[in-house]
Phi, psi and omega in degrees: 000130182232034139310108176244022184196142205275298177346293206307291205275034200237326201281336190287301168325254164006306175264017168252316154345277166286041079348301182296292175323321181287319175282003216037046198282310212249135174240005168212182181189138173222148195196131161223154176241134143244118173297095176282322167198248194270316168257351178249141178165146178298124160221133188226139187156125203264126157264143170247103163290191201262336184277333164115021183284162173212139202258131160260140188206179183172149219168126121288086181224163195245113158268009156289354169283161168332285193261065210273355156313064188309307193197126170217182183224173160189101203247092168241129151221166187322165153278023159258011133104037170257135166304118209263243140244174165216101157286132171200187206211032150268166162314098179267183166240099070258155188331107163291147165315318179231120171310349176264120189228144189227112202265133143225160212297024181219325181220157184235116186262138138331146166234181158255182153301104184306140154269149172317303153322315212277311166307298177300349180279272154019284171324287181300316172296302195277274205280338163224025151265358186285338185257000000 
């Protein structure tokens, strides 16, 4: 990533969001930042696509790190609020071989770390240009 300051990369989040919106990919969107300091910080947030699926998502991150991703989600389901997918990178129990993990209603796969772009193309490729 060659993003080195959370402003920077809150804003890069932030125009890609409204893009969808602009394009009517999306029809409603909610996003909060907390900026914790130059490199560190929170982004949360819900999209409603036009089918009424919905993406939930949240990222922590330090970009002085290797890996600047502390802890994300990235929670898309139907609109019947069923799971769809989930990447995230909490612990589970009993201990997985790798924290990047990818959940669907039948199985839980190794990932690498998703990017926020990477999903949504995902979304958008697979699942609602598919209907």
């Amino acid at each position: 990533m060659s993003i080195t300051n959370f402003p920077e990369y809150a804003r890069v989040v932030s125009d890609l969001l409204d893009n969808l919106l602009n394009l009517g990919q999306v029809q409603r969107l909610n996003v909060q930042v907390d900026q914790r300091s130059m490199v560190r910080g929170y982004i949360a947030g819900t999209l409603i696509f036009n089918d009424d699926s919905e993406l939930h998502f949240r990222e922590f991150l330090d970009l002085t790190q290797a890996e600047p991703k502390l802890m994300y989600a990235y929670h898309y389901q139907d609109g019947n609020a069923t799971l769809i997918f989930r990447y995230d990178n909490a612990p589970h129990r009993p201990l997985l071989t790798q924290p990047e993990h990818k959940h669907t209603a039948t199985e839980i796969t190794f990932s690498t770390v998703p990017t926020l772009d990477k999903v949504l193309d995902e979304i958008l490729t697979v699942f609602i240009n598919e209907n």
